[in-house]
Structure formats: structure tokens, C-alpha cells
PDB file of N, CA, C and O in Angstrom:
ATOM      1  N   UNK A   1      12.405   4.868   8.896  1.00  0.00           N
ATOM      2  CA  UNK A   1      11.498   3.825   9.269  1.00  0.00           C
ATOM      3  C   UNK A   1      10.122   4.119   8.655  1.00  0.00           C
ATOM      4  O   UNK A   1       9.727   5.273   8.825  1.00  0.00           O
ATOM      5  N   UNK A   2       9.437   3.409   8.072  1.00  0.00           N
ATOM      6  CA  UNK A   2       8.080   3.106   7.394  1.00  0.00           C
ATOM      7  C   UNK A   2       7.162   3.403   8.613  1.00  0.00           C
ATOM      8  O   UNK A   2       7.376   2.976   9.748  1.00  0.00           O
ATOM      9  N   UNK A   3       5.986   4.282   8.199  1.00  0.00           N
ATOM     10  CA  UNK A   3       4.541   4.809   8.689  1.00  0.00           C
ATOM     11  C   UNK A   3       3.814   3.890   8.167  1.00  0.00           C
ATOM     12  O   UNK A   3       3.596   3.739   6.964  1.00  0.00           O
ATOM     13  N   UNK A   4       3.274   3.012   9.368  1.00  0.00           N
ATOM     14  CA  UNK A   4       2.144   2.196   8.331  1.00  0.00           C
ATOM     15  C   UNK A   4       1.087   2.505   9.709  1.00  0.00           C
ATOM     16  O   UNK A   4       1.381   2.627  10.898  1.00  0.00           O
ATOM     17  N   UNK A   5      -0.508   2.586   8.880  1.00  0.00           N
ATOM     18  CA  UNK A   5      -1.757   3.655  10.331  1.00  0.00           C
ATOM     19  C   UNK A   5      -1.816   2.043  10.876  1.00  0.00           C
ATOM     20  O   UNK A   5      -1.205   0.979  10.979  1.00  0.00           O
ATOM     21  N   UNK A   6      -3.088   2.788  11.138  1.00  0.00           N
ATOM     22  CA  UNK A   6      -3.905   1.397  12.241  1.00  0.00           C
ATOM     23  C   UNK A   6      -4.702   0.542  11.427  1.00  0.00           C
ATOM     24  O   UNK A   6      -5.197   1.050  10.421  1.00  0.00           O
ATOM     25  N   UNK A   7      -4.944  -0.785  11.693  1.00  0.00           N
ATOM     26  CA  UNK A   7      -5.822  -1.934  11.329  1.00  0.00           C
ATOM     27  C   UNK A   7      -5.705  -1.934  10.058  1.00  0.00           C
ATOM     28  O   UNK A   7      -6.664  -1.875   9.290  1.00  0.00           O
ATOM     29  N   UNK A   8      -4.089  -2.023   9.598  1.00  0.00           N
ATOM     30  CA  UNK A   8      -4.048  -2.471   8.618  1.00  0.00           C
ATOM     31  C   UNK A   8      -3.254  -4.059   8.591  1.00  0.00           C
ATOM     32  O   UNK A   8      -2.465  -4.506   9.424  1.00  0.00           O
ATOM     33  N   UNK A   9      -3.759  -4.696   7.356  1.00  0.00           N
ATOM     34  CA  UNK A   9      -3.533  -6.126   7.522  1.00  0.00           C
ATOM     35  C   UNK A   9      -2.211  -6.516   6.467  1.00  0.00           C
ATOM     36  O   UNK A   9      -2.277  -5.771   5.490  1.00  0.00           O
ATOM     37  N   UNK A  10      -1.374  -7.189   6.402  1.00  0.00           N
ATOM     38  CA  UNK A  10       0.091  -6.895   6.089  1.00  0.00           C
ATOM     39  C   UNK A  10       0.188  -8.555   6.114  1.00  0.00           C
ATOM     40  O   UNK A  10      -0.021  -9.123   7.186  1.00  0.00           O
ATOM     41  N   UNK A  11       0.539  -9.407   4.804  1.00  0.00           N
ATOM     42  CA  UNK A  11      -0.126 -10.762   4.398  1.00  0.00           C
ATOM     43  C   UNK A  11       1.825 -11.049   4.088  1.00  0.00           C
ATOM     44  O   UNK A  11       2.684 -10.168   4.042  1.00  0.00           O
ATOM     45  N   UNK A  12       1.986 -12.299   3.954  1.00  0.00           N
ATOM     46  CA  UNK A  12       3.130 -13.300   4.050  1.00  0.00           C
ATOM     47  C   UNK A  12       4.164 -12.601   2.985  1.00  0.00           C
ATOM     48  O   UNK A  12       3.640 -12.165   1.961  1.00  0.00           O
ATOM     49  N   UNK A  13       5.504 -12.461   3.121  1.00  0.00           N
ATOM     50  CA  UNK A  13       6.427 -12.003   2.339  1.00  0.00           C
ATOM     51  C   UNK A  13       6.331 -11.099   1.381  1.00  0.00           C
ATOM     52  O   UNK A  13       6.728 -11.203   0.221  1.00  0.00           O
ATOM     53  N   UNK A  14       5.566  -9.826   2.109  1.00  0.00           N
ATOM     54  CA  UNK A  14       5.660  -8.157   1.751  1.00  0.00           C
ATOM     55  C   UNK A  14       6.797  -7.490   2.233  1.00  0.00           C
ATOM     56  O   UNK A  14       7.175  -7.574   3.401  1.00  0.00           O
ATOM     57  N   UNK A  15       7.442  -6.719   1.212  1.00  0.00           N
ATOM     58  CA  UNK A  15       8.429  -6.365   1.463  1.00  0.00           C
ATOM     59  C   UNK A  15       8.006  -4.846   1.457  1.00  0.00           C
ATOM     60  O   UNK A  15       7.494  -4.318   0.470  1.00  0.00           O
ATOM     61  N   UNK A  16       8.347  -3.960   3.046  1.00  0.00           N
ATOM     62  CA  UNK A  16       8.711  -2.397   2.526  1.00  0.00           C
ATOM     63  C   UNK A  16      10.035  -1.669   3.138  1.00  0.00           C
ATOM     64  O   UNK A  16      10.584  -1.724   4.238  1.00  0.00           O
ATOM     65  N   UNK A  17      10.256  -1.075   2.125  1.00  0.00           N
ATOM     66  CA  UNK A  17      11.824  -0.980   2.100  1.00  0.00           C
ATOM     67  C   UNK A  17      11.928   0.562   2.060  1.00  0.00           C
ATOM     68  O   UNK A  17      10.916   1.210   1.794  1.00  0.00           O
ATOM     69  N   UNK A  18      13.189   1.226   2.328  1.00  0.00           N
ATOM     70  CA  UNK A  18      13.394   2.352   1.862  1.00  0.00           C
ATOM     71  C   UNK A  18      14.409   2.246   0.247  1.00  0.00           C
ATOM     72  O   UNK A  18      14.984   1.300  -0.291  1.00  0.00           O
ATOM     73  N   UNK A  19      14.256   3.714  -0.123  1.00  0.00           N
ATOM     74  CA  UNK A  19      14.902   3.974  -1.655  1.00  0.00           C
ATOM     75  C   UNK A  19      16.580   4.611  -0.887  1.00  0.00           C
ATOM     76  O   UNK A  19      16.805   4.598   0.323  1.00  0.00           O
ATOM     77  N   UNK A  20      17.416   5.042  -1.802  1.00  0.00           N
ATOM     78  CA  UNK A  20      18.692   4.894  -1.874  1.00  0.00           C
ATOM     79  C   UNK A  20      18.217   6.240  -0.955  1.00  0.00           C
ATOM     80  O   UNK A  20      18.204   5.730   0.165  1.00  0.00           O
ATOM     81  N   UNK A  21      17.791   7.760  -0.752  1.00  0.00           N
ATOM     82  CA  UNK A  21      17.849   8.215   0.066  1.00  0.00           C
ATOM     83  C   UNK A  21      17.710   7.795   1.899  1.00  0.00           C
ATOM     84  O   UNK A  21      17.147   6.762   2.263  1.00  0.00           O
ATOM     85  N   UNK A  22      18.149   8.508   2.598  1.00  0.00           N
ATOM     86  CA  UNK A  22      17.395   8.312   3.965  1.00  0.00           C
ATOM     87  C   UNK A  22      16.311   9.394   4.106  1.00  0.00           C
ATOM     88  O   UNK A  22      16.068  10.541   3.730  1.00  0.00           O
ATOM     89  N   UNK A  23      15.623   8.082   5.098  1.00  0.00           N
ATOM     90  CA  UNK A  23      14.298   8.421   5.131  1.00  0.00           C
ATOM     91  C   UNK A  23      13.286   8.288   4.200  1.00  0.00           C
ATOM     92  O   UNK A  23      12.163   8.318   4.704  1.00  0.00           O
ATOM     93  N   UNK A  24      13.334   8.126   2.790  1.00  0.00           N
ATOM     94  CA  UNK A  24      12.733   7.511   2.012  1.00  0.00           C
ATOM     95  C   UNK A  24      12.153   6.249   2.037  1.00  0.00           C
ATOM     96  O   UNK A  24      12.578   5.246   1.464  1.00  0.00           O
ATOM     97  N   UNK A  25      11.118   6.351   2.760  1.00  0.00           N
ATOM     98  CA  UNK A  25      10.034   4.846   3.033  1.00  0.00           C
ATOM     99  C   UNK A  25       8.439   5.688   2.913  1.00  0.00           C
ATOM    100  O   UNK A  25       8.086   6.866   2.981  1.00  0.00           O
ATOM    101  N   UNK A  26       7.846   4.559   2.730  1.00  0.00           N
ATOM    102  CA  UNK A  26       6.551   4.570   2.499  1.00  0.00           C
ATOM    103  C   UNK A  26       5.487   5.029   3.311  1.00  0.00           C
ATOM    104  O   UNK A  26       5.791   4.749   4.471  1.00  0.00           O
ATOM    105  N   UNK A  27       4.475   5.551   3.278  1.00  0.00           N
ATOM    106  CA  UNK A  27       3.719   6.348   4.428  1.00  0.00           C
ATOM    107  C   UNK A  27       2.637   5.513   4.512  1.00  0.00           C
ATOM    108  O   UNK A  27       1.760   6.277   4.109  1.00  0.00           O
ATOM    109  N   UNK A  28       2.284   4.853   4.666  1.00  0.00           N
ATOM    110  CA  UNK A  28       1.011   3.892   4.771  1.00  0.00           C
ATOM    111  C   UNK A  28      -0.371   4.294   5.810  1.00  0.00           C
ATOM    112  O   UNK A  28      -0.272   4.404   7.032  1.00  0.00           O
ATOM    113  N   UNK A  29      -1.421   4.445   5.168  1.00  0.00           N
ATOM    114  CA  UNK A  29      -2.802   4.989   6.008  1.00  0.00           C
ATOM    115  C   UNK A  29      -3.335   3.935   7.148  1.00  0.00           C
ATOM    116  O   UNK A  29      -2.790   2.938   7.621  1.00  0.00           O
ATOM    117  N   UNK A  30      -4.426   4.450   7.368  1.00  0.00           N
ATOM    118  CA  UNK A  30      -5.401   3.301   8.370  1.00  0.00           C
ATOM    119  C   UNK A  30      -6.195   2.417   7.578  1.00  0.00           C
ATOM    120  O   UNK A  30      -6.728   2.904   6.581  1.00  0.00           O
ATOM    121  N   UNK A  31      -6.386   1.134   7.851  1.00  0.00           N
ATOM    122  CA  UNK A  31      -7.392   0.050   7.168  1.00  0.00           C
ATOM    123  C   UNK A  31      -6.706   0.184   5.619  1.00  0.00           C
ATOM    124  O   UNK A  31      -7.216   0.789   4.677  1.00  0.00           O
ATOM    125  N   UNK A  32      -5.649  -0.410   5.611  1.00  0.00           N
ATOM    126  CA  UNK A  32      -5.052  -1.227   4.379  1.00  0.00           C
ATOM    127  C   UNK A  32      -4.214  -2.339   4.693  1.00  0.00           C
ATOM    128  O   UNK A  32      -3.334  -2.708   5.471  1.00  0.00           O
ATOM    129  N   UNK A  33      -5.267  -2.885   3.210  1.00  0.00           N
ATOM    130  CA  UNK A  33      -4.894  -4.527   3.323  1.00  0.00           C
ATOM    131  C   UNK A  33      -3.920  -4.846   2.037  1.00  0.00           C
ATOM    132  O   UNK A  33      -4.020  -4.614   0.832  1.00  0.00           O
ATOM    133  N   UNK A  34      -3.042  -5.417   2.767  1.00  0.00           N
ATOM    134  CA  UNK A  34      -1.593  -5.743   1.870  1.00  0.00           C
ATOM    135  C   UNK A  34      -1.397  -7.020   1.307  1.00  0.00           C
ATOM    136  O   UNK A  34      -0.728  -7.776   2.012  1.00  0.00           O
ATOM    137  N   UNK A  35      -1.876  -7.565   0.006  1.00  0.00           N
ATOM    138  CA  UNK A  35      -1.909  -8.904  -0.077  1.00  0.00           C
ATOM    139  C   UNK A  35      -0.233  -9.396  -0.077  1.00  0.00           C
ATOM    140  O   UNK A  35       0.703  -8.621  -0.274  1.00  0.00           O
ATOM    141  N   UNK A  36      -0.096 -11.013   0.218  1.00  0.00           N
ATOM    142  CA  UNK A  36       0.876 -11.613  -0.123  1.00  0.00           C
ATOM    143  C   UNK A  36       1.879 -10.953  -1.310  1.00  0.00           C
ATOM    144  O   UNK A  36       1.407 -10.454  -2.332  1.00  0.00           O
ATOM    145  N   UNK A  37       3.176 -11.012  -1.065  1.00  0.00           N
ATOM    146  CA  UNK A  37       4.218 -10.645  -1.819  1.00  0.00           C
ATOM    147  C   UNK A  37       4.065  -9.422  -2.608  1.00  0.00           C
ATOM    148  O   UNK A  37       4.253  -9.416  -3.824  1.00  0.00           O
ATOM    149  N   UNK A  38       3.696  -8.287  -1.873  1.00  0.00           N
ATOM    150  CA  UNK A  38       3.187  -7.196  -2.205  1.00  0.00           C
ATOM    151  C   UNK A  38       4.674  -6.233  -1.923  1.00  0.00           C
ATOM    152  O   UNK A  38       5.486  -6.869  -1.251  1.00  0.00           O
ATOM    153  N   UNK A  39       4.987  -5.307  -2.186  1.00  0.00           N
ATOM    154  CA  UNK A  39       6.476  -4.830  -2.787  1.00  0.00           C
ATOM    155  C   UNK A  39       6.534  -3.518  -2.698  1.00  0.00           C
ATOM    156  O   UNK A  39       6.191  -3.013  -3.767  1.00  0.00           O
ATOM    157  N   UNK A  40       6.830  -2.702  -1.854  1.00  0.00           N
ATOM    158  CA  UNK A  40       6.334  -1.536  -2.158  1.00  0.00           C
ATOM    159  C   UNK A  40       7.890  -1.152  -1.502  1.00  0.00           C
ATOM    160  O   UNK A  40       8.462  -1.876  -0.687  1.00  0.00           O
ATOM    161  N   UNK A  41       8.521   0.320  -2.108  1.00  0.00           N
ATOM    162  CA  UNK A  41      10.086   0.772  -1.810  1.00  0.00           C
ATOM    163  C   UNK A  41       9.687   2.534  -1.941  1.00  0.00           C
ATOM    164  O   UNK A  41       8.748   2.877  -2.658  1.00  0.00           O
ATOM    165  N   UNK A  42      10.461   3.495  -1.217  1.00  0.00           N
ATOM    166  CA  UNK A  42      11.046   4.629  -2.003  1.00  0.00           C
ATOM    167  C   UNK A  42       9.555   5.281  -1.010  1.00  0.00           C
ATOM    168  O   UNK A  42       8.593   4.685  -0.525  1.00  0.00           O
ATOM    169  N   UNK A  43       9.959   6.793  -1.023  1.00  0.00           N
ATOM    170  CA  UNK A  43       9.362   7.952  -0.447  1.00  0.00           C
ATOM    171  C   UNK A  43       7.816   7.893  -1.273  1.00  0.00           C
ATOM    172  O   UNK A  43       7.638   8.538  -2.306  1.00  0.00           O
ATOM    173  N   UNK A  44       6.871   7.130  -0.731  1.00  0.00           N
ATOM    174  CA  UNK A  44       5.500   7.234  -1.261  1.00  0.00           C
ATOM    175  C   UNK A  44       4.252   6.947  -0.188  1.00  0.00           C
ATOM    176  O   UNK A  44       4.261   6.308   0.864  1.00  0.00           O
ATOM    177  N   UNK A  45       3.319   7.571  -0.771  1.00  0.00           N
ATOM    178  CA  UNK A  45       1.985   7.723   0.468  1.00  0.00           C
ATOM    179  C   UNK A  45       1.017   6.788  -0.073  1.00  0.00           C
ATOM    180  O   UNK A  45       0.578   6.803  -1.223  1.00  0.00           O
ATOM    181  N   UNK A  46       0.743   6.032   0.786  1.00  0.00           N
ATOM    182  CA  UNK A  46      -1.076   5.437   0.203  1.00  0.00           C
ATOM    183  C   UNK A  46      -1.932   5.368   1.349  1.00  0.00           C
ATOM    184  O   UNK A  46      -1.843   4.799   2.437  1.00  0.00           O
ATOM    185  N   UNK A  47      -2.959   6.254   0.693  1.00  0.00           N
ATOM    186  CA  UNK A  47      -4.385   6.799   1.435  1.00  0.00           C
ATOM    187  C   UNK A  47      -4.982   5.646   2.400  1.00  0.00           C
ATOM    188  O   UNK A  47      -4.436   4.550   2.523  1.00  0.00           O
ATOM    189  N   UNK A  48      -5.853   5.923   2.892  1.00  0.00           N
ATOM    190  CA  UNK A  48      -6.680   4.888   3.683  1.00  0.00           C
ATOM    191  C   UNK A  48      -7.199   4.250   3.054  1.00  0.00           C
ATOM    192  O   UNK A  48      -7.153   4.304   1.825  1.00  0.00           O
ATOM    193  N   UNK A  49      -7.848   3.452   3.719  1.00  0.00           N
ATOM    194  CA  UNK A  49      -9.043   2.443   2.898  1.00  0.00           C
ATOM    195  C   UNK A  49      -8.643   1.873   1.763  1.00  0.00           C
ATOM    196  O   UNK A  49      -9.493   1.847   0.872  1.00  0.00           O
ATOM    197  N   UNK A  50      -7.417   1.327   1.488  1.00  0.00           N
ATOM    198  CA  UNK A  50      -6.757   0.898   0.174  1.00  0.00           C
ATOM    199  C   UNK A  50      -6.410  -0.688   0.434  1.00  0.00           C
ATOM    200  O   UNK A  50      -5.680  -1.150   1.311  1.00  0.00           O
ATOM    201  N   UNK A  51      -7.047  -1.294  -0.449  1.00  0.00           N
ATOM    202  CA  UNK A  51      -6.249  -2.868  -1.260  1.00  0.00           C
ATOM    203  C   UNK A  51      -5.067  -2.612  -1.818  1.00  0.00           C
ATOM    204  O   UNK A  51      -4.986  -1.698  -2.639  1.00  0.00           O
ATOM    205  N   UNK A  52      -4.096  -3.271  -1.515  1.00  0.00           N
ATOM    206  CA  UNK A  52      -3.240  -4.029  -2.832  1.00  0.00           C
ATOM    207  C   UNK A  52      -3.373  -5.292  -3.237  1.00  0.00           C
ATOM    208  O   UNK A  52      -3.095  -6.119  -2.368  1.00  0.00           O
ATOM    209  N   UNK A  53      -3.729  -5.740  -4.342  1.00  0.00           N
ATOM    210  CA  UNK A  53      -3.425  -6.910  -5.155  1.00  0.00           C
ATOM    211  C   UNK A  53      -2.047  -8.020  -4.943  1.00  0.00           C
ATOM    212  O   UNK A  53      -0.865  -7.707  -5.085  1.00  0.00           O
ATOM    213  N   UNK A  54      -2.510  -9.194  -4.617  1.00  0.00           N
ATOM    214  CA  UNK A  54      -1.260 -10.061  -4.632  1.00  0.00           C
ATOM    215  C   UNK A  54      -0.102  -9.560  -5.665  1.00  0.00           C
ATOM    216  O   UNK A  54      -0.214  -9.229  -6.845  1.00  0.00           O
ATOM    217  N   UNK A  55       0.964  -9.612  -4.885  1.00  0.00           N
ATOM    218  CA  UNK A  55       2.449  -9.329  -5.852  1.00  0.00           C
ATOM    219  C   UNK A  55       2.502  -8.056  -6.020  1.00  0.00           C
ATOM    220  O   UNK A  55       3.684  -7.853  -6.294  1.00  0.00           O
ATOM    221  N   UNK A  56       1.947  -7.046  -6.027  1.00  0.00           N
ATOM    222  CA  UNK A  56       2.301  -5.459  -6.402  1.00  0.00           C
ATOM    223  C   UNK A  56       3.385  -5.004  -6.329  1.00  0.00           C
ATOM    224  O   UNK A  56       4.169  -5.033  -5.380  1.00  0.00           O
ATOM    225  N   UNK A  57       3.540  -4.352  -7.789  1.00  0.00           N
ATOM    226  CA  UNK A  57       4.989  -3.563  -6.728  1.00  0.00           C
ATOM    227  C   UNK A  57       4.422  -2.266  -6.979  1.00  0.00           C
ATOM    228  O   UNK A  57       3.804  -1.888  -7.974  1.00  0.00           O
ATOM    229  N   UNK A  58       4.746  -1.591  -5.850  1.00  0.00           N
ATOM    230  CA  UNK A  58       4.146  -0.302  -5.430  1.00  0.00           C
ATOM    231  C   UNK A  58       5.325   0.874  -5.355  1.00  0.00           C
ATOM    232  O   UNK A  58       5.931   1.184  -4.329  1.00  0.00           O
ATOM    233  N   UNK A  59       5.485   1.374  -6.491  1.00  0.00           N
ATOM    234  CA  UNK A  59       6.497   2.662  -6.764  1.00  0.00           C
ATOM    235  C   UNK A  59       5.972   3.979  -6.963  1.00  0.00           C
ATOM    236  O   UNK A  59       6.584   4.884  -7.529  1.00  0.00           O
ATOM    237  N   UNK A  60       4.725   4.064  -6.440  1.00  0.00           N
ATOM    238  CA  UNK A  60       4.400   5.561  -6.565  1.00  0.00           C
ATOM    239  C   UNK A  60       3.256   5.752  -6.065  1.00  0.00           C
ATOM    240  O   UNK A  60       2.447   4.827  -6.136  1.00  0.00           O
ATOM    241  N   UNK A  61       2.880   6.988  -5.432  1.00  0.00           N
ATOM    242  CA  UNK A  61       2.012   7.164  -4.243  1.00  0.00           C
ATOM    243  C   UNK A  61       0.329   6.963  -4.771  1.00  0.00           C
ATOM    244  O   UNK A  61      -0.096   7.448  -5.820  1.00  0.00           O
ATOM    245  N   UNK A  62      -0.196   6.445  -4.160  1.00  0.00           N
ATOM    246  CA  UNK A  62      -1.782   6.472  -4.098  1.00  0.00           C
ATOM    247  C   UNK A  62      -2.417   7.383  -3.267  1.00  0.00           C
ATOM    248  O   UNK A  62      -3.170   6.725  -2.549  1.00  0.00           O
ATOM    249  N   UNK A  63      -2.495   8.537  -3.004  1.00  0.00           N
ATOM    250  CA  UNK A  63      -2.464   9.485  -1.809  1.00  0.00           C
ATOM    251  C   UNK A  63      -4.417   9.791  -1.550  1.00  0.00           C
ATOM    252  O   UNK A  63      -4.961  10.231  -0.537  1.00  0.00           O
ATOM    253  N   UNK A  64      -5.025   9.392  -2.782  1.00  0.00           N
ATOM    254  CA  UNK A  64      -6.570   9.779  -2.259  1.00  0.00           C
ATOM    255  C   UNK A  64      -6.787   8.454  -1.679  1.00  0.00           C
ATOM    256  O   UNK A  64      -7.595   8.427  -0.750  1.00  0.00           O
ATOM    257  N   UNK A  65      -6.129   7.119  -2.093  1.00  0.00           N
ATOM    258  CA  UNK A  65      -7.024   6.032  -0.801  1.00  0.00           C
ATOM    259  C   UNK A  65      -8.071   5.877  -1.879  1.00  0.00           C
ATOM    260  O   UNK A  65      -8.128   6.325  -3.024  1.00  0.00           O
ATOM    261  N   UNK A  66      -9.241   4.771  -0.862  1.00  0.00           N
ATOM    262  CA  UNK A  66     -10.341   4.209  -0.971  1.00  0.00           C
ATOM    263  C   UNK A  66     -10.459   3.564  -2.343  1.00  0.00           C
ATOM    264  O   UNK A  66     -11.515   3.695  -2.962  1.00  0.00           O
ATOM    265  N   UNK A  67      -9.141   2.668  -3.015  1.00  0.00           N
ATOM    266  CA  UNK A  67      -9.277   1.980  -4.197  1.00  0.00           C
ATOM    267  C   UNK A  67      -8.388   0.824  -3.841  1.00  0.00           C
ATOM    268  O   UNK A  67      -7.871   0.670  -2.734  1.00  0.00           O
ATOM    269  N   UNK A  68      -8.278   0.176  -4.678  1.00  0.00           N
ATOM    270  CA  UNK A  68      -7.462  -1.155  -5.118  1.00  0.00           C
ATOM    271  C   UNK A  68      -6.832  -1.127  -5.847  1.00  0.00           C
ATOM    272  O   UNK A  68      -7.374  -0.834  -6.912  1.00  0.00           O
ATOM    273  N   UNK A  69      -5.339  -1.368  -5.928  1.00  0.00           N
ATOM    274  CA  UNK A  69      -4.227  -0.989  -6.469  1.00  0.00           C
ATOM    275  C   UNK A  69      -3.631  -2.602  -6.700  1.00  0.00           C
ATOM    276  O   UNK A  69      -3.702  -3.362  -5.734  1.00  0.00           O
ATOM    277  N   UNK A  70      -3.038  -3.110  -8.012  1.00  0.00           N
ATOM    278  CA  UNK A  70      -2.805  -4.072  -8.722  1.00  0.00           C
ATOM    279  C   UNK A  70      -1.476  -3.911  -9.599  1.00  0.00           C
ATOM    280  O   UNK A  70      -1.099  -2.783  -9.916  1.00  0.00           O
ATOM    281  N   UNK A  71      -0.901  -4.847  -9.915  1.00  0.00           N
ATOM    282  CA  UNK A  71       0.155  -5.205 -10.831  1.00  0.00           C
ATOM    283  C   UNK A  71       1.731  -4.730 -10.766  1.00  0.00           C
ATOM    284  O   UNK A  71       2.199  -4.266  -9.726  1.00  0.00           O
ATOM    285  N   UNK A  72       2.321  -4.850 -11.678  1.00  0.00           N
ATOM    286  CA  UNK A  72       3.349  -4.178 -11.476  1.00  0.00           C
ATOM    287  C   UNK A  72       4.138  -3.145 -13.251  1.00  0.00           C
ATOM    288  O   UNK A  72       4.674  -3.599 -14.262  1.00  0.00           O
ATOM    289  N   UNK A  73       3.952  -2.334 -13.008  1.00  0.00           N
ATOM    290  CA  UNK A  73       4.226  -1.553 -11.908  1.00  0.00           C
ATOM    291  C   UNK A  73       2.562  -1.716 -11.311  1.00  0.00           C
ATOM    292  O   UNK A  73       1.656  -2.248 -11.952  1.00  0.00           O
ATOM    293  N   UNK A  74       2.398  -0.955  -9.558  1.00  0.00           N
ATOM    294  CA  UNK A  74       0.963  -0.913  -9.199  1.00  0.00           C
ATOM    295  C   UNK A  74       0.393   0.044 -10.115  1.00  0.00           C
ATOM    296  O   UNK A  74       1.162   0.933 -10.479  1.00  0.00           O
ATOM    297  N   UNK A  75      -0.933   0.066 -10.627  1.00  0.00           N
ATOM    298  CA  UNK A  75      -1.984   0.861 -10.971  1.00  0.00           C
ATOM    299  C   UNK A  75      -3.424   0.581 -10.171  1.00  0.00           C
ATOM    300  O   UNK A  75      -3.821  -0.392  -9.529  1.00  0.00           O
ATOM    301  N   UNK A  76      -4.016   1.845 -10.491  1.00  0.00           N
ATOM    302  CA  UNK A  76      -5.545   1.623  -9.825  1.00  0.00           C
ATOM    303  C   UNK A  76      -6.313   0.626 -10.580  1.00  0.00           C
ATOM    304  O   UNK A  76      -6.556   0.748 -11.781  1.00  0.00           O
ATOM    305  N   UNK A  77      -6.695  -0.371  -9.848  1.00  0.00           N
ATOM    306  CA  UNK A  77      -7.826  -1.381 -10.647  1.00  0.00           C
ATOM    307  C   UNK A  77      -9.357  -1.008 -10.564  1.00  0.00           C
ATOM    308  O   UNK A  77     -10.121  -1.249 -11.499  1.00  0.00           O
ATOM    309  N   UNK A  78      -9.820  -0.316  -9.215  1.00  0.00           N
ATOM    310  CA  UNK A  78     -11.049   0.189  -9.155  1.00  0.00           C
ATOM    311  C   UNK A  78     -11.037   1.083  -7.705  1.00  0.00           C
ATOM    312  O   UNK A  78     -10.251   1.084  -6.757  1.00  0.00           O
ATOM    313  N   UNK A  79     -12.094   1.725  -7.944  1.00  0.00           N
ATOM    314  CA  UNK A  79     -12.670   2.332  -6.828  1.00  0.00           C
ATOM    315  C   UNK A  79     -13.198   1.685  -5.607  1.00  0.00           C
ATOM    316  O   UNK A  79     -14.026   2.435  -5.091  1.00  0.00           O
ATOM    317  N   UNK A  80     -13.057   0.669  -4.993  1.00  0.00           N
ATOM    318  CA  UNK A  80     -14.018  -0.333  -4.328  1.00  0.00           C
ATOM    319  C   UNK A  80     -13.020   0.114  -2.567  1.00  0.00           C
ATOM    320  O   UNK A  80     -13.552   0.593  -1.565  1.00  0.00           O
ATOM    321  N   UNK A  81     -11.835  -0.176  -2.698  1.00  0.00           N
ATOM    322  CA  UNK A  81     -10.776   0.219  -1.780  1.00  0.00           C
ATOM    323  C   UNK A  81     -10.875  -1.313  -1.021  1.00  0.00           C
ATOM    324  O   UNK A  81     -10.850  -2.442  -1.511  1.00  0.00           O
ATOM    325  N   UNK A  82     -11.025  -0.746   0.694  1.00  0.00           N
ATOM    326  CA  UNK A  82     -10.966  -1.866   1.765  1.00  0.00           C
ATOM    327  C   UNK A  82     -12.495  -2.021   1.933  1.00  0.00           C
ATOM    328  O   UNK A  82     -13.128  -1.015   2.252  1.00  0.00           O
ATOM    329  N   UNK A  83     -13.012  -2.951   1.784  1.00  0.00           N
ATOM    330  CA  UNK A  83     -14.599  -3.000   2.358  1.00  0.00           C
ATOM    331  C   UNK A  83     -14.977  -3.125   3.402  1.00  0.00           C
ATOM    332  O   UNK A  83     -16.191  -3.036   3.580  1.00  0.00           O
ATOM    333  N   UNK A  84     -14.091  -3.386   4.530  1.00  0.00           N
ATOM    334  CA  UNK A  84     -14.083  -4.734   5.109  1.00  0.00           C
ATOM    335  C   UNK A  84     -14.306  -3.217   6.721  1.00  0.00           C
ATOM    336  O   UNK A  84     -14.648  -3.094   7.897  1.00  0.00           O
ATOM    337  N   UNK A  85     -13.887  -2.588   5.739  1.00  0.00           N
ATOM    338  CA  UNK A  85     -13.918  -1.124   7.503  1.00  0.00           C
ATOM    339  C   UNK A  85     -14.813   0.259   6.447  1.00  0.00           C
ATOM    340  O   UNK A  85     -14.728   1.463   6.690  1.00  0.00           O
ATOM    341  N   UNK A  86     -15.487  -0.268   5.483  1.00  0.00           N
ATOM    342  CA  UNK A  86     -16.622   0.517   5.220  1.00  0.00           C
ATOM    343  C   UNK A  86     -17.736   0.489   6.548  1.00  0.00           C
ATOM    344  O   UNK A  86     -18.165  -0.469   7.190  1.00  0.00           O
ATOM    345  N   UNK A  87     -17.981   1.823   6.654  1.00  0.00           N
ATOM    346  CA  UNK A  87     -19.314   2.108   7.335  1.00  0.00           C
ATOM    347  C   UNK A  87     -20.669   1.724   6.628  1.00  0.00           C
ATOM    348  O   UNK A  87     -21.743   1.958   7.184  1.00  0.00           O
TER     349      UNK A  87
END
């Protein structure tokens, strides 16, 4: 079963799945925002304070957080992260 933290926001037909192992699901932080049809599968971590970009597919871990993650495959688009639970 998928770890996803607190006050994170999780937008219309995101899929997270596990990979062909068990237990292989995604570890998800606090304050990440998951745009629409965002895709993420398989044993991977993403940090706090993280965006994904509409549609992502997310196959490999983002583990420092505090950026925005885009495309597919996902890559880092910038440093900016979640703003929205900046201090």
C-alpha cells in the first residue's frame, strides 16, 4: 500500500500503483500537490514540498523535495516546489 504524508493535494485521474514486486509503491512526503492525470508506479520516494506537472509519469524517486517535477518520463523543471505551504 502507497505512503502518501499530510496536506497533500491529489487532482482527478492520478494513478499510483505498485511495480511487479510486492510492496513496491511509492513513498509520498507532506504538502505535495499532484496535478491531474499524474502517473506515478514502482518502489520510489518524493520529498516534501513537491509539484507534479499535469500528466507526469513519475518512475523514479525525487527524494530532496522542494521542486517541481514535469513530463514524461518526470524530470525536475525547477526549484520553486509547493508554494502554497512555504513559510
Amino acid at each position: 500500500m502507497a505512503r502518501i504524508g499530510e496536506w497533500c493535494d491529489i487532482h482527478q485521474g492520478v494513478n499510483i500503483g505498485q511495480n511487479i514486486e510486492k510492496g513496491s509503491v511509492p513513498v509520498i512526503g507532506d504538502n505535495v500537490w499532484i496535478g491531474p492525470g499524474v502517473k506515478m508506479f514502482g518502489k520510489i520516494a518524493l520529498g516534501d514540498n513537491m509539484m507534479l506537472g499535469a500528466g507526469a509519469i513519475v518512475n523514479k524517486s525525487f527524494e530532496e523535495g522542494n521542486c517541481t517535477i514535469a513530463g514524461n518520463p518526470a524530470i525536475r523543471v525547477n526549484d520553486h516546489g509547493n508554494v502554497w505551504f512555504r513559510e
